[in-house]
N, C-alpha and C positions, 0 to 999 in steps of 0.2 A: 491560320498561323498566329502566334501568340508573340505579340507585340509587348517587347521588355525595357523598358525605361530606365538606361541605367542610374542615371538619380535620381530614382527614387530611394528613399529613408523610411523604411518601416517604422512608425510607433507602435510600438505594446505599450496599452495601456492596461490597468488593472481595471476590471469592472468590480471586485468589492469598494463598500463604502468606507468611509477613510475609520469611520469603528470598527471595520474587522480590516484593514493593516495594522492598524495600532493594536490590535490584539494579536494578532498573528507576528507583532514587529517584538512587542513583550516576553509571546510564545517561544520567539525562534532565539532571542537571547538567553530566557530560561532553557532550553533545550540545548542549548550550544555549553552552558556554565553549569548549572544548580544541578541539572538534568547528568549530561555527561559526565563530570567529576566526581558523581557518586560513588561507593566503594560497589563493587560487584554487589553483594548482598543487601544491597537497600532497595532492594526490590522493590516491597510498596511502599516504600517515599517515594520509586520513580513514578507507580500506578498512581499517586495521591495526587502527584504532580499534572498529569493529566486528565484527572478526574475534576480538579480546579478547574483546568481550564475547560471542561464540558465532555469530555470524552466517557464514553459509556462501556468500562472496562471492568471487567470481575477482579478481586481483590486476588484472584489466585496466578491471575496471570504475568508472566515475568516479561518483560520491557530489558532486552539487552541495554546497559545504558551508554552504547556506541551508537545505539539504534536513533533515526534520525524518525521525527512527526511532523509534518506540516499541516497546522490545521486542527488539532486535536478534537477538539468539536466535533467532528465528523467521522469519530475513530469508535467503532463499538467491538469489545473483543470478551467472545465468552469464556466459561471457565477454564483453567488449564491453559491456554494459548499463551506461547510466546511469537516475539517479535525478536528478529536475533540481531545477532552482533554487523554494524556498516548496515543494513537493511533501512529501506525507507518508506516510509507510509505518507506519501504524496497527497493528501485528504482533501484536495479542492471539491470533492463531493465524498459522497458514504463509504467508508470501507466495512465493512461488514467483515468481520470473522470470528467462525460458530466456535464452539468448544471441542479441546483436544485438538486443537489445530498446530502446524510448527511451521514457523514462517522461518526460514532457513538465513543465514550469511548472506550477504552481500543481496539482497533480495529486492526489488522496487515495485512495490503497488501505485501503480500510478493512474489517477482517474482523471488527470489534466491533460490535455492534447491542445492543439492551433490550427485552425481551418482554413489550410495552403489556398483555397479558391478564393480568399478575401486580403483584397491589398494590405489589409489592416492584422492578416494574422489571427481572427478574433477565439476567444479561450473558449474551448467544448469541451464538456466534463460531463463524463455517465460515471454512476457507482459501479465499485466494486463487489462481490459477493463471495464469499469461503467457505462453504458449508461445513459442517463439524469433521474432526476424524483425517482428515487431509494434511499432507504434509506438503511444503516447497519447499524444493533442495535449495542447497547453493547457485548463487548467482544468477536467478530467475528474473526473469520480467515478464509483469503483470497487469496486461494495458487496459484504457478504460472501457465498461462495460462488460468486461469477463466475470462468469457467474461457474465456481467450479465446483461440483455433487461431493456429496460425503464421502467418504474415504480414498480421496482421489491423491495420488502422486503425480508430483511435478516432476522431473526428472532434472539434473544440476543442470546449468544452464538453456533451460528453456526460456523461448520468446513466448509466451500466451496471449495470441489474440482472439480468440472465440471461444464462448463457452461449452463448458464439457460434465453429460452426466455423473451421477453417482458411479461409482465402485473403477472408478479410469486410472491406467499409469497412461499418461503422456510425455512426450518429451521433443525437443528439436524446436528449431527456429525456422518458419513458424511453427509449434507447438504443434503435435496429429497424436491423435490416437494411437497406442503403444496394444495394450492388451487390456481384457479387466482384470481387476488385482481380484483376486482370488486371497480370503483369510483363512487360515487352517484354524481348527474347533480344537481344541486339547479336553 
């Protein structure tokens, strides 16, 4: 039997060094201002903007400027990829995504979690991975350590917690295997 103490007071504490809040405190005000009040089409001033802060993104790729970055540092996105509109890139470790990728509305890559077994809550962060050619619908979540194959479909609102081969439609909370996508040849 598990013995609950009602007062008890969790602390969260952050385990970055006080140089990466103050970067990340810099970050999240640029992102909140400079970042978001961009006109739609300043596309790569938003890319340039996170390339400043260390992000390793191709010039061609569009950055909705609703789209929210924590962390940018730990953001790589190959060519063609967008990041869309309310979506959030949660970057407390690597997000990874390949080229011709479409990270969908309202969308959450999240590679931070809390490990409910520790009084203390303490932060467990595995990367992310997107292989090329994959799209996320709308209103996906993308929890940490999910690795998903090339041309794979998320289907709108899916929970994704496990990784899933090349050429998959999945979809549902939790996330399962739908069909393989099948591309027709013209």
């Amino acid at each position: 039997m598990i013995k609950i103490d009602l007062d008890f007071k969790p602390i969260q504490t952050s385990p970055f060094t006080l140089k990466v809040k103050i970067k990340a405190k810099l970050w999240s005000v640029i992102n909140s201002t400079v970042y978001r009040y961009s006109p739609f089409f300043f596309r790569k001033f938003r890319v340039a903007l996170v390339k400043a802060f260390g992000g390793k993104i191709e010039w061609s790729c569009s950055l909705d400027r609703r789209s929210r970055i924590d962390h940018p540092w730990n953001l790589i996105m190959g060519d063609l990829s967008s990041l869309g509109e309310d979506s959030w890139a949660y970057c407390l470790d690597k997000i990874l995504i390949g080229e011709k990728c479409c990270i969908g509305k309202d969308v959450y890559l999240l590679t931070g979690s809390h490990d409910v077994s520790t009084e203390s809550f303490d932060l467990l962060t595995r990367p992310i991975k997107i292989k090329s050619n994959t799209w996320i619908a709308t209103g996906c979540y993308i929890l940490p350590g999910v690795e998903l194959g090339s041309f794979n479909v998320v289907a709108a609102g899916s929970v994704v917690t496990k990784s899933f081969d090349d050429n998959c439609i999945v979809g549902g909370n939790p996330a399962k295997y739908i069909k393989d996508r099948s591309i027709k040849q013209f």
